[in-house]
N, C-alpha and C positions, 0 to 999 in steps of 0.2 A: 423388470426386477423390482423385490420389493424396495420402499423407498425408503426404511432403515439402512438395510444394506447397500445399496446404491448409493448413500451418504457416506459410509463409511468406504465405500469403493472410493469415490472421487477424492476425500479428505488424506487416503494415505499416502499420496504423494507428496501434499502438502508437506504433511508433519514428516516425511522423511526428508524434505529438502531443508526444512527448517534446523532438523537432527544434524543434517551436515556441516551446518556453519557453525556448530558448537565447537568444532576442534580448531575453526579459524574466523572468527568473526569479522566478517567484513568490516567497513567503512563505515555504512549505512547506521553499524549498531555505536560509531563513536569508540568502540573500546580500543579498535589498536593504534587509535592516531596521537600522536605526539607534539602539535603544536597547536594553540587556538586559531591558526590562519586555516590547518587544515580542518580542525572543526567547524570553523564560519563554513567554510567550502561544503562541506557534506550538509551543515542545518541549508544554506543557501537552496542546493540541491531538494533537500526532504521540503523545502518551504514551496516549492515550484510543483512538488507534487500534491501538497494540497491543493493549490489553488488549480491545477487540469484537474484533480479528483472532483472539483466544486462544478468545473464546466462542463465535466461529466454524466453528472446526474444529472443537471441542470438540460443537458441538450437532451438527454432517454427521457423527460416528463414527457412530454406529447407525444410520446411513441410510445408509452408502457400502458395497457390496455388494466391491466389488474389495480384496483384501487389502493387495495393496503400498501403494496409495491411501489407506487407513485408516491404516498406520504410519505414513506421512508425514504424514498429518494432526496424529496425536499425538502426533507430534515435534514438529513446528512449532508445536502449542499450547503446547508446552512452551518453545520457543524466545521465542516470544511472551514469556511471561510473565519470562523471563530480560531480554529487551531492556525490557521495563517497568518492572522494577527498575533498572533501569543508569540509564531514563531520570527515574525517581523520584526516585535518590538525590541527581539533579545538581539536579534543580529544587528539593529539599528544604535543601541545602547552601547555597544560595542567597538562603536564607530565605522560602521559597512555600510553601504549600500544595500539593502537585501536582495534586489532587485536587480543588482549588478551581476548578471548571473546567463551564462550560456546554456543552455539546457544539453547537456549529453544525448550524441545521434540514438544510442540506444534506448535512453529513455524519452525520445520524442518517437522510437518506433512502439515503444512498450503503449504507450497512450494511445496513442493512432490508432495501435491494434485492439485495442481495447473500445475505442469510440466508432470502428466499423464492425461490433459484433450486436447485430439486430434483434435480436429476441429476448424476451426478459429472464429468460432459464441462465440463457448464456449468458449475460451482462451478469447478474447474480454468481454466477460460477466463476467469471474470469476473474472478474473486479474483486468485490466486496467478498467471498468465501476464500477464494485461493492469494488475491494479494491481500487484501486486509489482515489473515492470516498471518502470512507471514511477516509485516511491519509489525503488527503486535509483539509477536514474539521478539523480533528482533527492536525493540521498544525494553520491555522485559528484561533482555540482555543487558539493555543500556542502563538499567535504574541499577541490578546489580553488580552491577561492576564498580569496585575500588577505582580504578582507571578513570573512569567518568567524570568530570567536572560537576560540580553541586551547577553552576550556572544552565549546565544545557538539562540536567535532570529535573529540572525544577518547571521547564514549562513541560517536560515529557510527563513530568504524574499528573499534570492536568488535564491532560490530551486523554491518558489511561484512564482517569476516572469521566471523563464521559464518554468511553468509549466502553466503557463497562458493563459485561451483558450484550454487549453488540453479536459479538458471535455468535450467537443462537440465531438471530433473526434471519441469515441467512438462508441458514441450514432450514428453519421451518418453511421459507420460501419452497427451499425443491423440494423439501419433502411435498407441499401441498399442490406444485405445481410441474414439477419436471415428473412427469408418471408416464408419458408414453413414449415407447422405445427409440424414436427422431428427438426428442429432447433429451432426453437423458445423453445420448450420441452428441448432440451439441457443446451439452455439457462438461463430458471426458474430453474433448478438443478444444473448451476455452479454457479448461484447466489446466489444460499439458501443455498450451500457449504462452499463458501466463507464465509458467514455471521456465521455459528457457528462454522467456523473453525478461524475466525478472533475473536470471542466475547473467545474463549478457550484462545489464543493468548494472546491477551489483557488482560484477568485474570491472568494468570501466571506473565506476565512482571510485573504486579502490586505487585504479590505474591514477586518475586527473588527481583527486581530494591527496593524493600523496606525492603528488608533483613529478609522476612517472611519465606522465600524458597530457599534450597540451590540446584542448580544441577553442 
């Protein structure tokens, strides 16, 4: 398939899972919760996914064969670990523990799944295009929202502004590199992974971060 179209193949489920939280914003985006205990809960949560997104790329260097790929990797671990401290310092200030923090079963399967998928088409499609995706947006959500605390939005627009222009690089990934029809196939299955392994995710956080669910 050409690899314009092919992009925009795999991107529309994306942006339709993304369209469905509009009518109910989870957890994840901060808007529907009601007390700073359950906001520390959900930053606690977003803060633990930086730092497996860091160990992430960090473990795919020696296995990503493509150079440009490999830099970016190790930038964005590095980025990683910057947004971690941003979001350490706020839940510390606060008087928390950041660290005090159980990782939800679904989201230690969401990563797991994510750090046994071998090839750089797929790692790029599952990770960084389909979940970075949708955190962005649901990031987005959180800046505009009246609902939102100035305190949790204030490390969020720092995180946006270097995350800014990120989307693309992706997306130019498969287009220069998922071209033959076993990769691209990879690519639809780490996407469509990602998507109900993140909609499980995002259910629970809503479940625990609201006091519905204890683990």
């Amino acid at each position: 398939m050409d690899s314009e179209r092919f992009l925009q193949e795999i991107l529309a489920p994306v942006h339709e899972f993304c369209q469905a939280l509009d009518g109910r914003p989870p957890a994840y985006s901060y808007v529907p919760l009601k007390t700073d205990g359950e906001r520390i809960r959900v930053m606690q949560s977003r803060l633990f996914n930086e730092l497996r997104a860091a160990d992430l790329f960090g473990t795919w260097l020696r296995t990503t064969p493509e150079l440009d790929v490999k830099a970016t990797m190790a930038e964005s671990a590095h980025e990683e670990m910057v947004h971690a401290g941003l979001l350490s310092k706020r839940i510390r200030d606060l008087g928390t523990d950041p660290f005090d923090y159980k990782p939800l079963p679904a989201q230690i399967a969401m990563f797991n799944a994510m750090e046994g998928l071998n090839e750089t088409c797929e790692r790029i499609a599952g990770f960084s295009l389909a979940g970075e995706t949708v955190a962005n947006y649901l990031i987005q959500m959180c800046l505009r929202s009246p609902d939102v605390p100035e305190w949790i939005k204030q490390p969020y627009r720092k995180i946006t502004e270097d995350e800014e222009g990120h989307g693309s690089v992706p997306q130019g990934f498969l287009k220069r590199y998922a071209t033959t029809d076993e990769r691209q196939d990879k690519v639809r299955r780490a996407v469509a992974m990602r998507m109900v392994l993140f909609r499980e995710y995002l259910a629970s956080l809503d479940r625990w971060a609201m006091g519905q669910e204890r683990w």
